[in-house]
N, C-alpha and C positions, 0 to 999 in steps of 0.2 A: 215304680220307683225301685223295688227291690231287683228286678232285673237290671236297672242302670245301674243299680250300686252294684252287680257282681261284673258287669259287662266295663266299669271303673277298676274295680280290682284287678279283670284279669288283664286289662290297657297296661296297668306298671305294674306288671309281674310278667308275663311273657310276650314274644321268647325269651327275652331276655330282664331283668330287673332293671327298673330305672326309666327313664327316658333320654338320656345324654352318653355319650361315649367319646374316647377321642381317639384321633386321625392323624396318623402319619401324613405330612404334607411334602419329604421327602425321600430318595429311594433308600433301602435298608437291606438290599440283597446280599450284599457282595462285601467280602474283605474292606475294600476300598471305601466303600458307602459310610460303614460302622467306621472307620479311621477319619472318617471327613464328620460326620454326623460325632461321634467322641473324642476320644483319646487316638491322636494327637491333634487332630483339626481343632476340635473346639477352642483349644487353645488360641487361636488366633482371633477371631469374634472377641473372646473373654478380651482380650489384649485391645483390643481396637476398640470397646466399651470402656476398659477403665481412663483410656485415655481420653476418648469424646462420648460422653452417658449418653449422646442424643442418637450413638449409632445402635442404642439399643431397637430403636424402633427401625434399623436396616437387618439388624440379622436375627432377630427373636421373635416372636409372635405378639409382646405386648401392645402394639397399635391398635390388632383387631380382635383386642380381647377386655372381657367384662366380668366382672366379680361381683357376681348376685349375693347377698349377704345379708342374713336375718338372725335374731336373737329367738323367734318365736313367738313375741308377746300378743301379737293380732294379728292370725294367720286368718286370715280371709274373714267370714264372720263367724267363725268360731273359738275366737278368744287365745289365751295367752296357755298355749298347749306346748310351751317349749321348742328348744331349736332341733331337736331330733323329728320332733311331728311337724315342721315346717317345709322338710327337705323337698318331699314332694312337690309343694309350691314351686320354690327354687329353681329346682332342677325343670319344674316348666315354665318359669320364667327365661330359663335359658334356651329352653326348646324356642321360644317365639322370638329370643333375639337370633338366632342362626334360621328360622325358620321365614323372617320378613327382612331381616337386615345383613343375612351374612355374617353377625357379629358371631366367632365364639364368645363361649361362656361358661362360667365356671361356678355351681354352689358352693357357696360358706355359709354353715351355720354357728352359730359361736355361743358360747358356753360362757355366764360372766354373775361375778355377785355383784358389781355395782356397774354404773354408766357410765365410767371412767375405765373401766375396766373392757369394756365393749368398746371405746371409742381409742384406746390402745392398741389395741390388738387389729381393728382396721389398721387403725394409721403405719402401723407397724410392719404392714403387707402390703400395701397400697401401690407401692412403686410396681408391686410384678404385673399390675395389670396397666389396660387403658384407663380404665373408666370401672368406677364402684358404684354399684345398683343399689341402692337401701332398701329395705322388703320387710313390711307387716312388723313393723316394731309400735309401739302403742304409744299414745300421745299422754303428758306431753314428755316424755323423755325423747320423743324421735327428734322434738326440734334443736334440742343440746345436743344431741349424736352428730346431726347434719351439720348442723353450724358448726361446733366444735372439727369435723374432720373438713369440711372445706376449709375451713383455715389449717388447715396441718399436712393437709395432701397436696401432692403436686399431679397431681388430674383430676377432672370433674367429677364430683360425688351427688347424686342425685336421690331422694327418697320417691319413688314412683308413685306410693301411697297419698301424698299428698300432692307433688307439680302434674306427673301426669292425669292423674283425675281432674285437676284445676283448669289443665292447659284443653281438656277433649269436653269440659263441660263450659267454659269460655267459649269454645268452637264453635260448640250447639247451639249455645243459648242467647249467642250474637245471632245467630243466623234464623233464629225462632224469631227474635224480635222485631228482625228488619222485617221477614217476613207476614208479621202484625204490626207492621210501620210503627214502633215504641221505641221510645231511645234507653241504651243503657244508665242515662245521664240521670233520667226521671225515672225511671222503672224503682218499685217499691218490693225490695226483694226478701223471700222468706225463707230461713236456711235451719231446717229442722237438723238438727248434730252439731258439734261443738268440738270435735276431734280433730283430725290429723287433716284428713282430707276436704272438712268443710271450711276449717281455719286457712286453710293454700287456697283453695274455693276463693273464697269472698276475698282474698288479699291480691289474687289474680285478676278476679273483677275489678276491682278498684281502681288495679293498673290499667285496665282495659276501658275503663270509664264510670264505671258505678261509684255510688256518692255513699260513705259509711254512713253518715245518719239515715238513709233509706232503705238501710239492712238490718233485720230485727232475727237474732239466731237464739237458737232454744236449746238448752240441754237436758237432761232428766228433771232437771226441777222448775223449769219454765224460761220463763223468757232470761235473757241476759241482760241487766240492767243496770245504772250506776249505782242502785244501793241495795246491791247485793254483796256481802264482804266474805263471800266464799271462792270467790275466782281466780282460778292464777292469773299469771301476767299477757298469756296468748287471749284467751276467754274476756281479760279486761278490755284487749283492743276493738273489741267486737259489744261492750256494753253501752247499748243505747240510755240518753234520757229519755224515758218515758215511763208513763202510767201505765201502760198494758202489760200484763202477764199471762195471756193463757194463747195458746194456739189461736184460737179462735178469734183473740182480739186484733191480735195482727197482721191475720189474714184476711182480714175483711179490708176489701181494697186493694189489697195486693196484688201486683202483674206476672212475680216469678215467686215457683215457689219448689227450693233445693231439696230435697230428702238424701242425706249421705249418716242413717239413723236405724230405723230397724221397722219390722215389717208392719204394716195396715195401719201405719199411725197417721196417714191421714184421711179423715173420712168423706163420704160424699158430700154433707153437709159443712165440711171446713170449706172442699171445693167449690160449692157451691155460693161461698161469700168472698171468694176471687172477683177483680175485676173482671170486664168483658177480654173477651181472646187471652184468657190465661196461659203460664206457659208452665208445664210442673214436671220439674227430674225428681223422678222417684229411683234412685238409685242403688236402694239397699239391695242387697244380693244374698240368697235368689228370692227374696220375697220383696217386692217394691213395697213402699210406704203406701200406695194407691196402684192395684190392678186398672193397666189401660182399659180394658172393659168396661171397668164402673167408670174410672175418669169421662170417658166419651161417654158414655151414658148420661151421666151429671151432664154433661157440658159438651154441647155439640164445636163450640170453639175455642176447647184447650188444644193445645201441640204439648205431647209426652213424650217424653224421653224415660229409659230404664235402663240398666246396667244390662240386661239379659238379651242374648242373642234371638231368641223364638219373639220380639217384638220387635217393629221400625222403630228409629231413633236409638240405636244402642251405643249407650255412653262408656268405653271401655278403652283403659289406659294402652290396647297393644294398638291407637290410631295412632300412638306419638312415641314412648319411650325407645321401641327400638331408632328408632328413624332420627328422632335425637342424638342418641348413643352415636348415632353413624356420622352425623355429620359433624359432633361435636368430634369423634375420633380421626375423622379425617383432614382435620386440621388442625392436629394436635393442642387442640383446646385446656386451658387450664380449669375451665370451669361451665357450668352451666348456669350463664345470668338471666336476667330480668329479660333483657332484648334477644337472645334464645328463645327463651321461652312465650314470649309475643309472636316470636318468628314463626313460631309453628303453631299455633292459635290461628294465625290469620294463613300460613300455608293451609289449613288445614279446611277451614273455613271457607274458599276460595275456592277447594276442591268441589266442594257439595253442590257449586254451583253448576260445576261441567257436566257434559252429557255423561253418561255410565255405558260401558260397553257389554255387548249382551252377555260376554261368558260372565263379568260380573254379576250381572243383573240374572241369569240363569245359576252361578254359586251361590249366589245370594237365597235363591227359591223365591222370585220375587216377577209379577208382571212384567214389572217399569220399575224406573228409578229415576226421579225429577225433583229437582230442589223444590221443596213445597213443605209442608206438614207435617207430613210422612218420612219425608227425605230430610233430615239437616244437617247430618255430618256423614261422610264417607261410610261407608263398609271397610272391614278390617282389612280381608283379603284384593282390594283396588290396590294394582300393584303400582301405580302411581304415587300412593305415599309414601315409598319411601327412595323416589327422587324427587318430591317437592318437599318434604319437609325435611329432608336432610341436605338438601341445598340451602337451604331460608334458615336453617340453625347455623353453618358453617357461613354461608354470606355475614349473619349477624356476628357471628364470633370472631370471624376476621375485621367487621365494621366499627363489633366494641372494646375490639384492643385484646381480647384471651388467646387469642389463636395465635400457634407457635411458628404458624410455616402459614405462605399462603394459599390461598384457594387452587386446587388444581384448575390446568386448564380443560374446560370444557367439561368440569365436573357434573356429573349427574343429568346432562344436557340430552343426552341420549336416551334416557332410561325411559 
């Protein structure tokens, strides 16, 4: 471990600091260049924007650009270390939008005494880009951030922390279930966390087919329930009636069971009072709520899923967000909705079922790759995702009325 921590340091430290840089995209040599590229050329672009704003997206880079943007408060799992200690993050959230999607991207981290204050100062810069990333901001203020700047922006504003985790565990846990012939309709689901990303979790589900009173979610103090009068108003949509309160009551019986919480908290014997062919995302990062070892060991027929790459089944927001980002920006999208974000649930879902090509299957370190068990959502680097799920989010955005232009021809068709 302490070699991977220095073998981390010296990754964003040399040769250079950082991870991101940017890139002249035209020529800059010559008298001529610098008079076209500034003073006196720009002038003309300028002139042709203030007349039609939409030609900003002919002669500027805001189409294929994205503004990552955190305050700091929930930088990965280690807490609310400020927007200086977030940068990192950031700037490698930007690495993976240019790295799968071709998006530039740009970090902002932002400095603010209240949530008003933060949600100013996006809105306030918004126009320069495509599309705004939201990043590791803590619940529940990320829901007022979000909400608050999609109503005040005119491009799609997205928190990755909560849709993309919702939209690549939707994916999975459709494709686990077919796969144990269980419907999401009946399925008895149990979602250990109460935050950012299990609240979009189970609101996603529901969209998807899941029935709220079959979702029984738990926070540091147990169950959630309606006669609890400690809950905000996110926590209340998710309080069940009932008698039970402890892990163990709820899980008994249960078919799915969420971990987006913290580590070892669920144990062999909670697993062990799972219905038959259980299905359990232990998600917390890097410590799952349940090592796959002991899972299979308890139970020869669970299908697990973990946020971490060194295991099958890994649940990680970079199957969807850039690929989102792409399709929603290429057709000048005002927003990223509900029919978006199903778009790429079932693009995505759909994938896992095709064959895998060997150089996948060999990047991956991996025998095979077969929809089964084992296999239920994509691998990150299948360069197929991001021309199916960025056609199925642009399709749906043109289908639900956001999209400002239409669909290119023969978009993505090739890829």
């Amino acid at each position: 471990m302490t070699d991977f921590r220095q073998q981390a340091l010296d990754y964003h430290e040399f040769p250079t600091p950082g991870k991101i840089s940017i890139e002249l995209t035209k020529p800059a040599a010559t008298s001529k260049d610098l008079a076209l590229a500034y003073s006196p050329g720009v002038a003309e672009p300028v002139r042709a924007i203030a007349e039609n704003p939409d030609d900003v997206y002919r002669y500027t880079a805001k189409g294929n650009m994205v503004a990552v943007i955190s305050n700091g408060t929930a930088i990965l799992g280690l807490g609310n270390l400020g927007p200086l200690a977030s940068k990192p993050v950031m700037e490698g959230k930007a690495l993976l939008f240019k790295r799968f999607a071709g998006l530039d991207s740009i970090d902002i981290e932002v400095k603010h005494r209240t949530t008003q204050d933060f949600i100013n100062t996006v809105a306030n810069i918004a126009d320069t880009f495509g599309g705004i990333n939201l990043e590791d901001i803590k619940a529940p203020e990320c829901f007022e951030i979000e909400q608050a700047l999609i109503e005040r922006c005119n491009v799609p504003v997205f928190h990755d922390d909560q849709h993309g985790t919702a939209i690549v565990t939707a994916a999975g846990l459709l494709n686990a279930l077919e796969i144990r012939e269980k419907d999401l309709s009946t399925a008895r689901i149990v979602c250990m966390g109460a935050g950012a990303a299990a609240i979009a979790c189970m609101e996603l589900l529901i969209k998807c087919g899941a029935q709220r009173e079959n979702i029984y979610m738990l926070d540091s103090k147990g169950v959630i329930h309606t006669r609890r009068d400690d809950l905000n108003q996110y926590k209340q949509l998710f309080a069940n009636n009932t008698d039970k309160r402890t892990l163990q009551q709820v899980i008994t019986g249960a078919d799915v069971f969420i971990g987006v919480s913290g580590p070892d908290l669920l144990g062999a014997d909670d697993l062990a009072l799972m219905a038959d062919n259980p299905v359990v995302f232990a998600c917390s990062n890097p410590d799952p709520e349940i090592r796959p070892e002991l899972a299979k060991a308890t139970r020869s027929d669970v299908i697990i899923a973990t946020g971490r790459s060194d295991y099958p089944n890994q649940v990680n927001n970079v199957l969807c967000f850039p690929f989102i980002f792409r399709g929603a920006l290429d057709v000048r999208a005002s927003a990223i909705n509900d029919e978006m974000k199903l778009a790429a649930v079932d693009a995505i879902r759909q994938l896992a079922k095709e064959p895998v090509s060997a150089e996948v299957i060999q990047a991956a370190g991996a025998d095979s790759l077969e929809f089964g068990p084992d296999y239920i959502i994509p691998k990150p680097i299948d360069p197929r995702l991001c021309s199916r799920v960025a056609r199925a989010v642009a399709m749906a955005a043109v289908e639900s009325g956001v999209a400002r232009i239409e669909l290119p021809a023969n978009y993505m068709q090739d890829a």
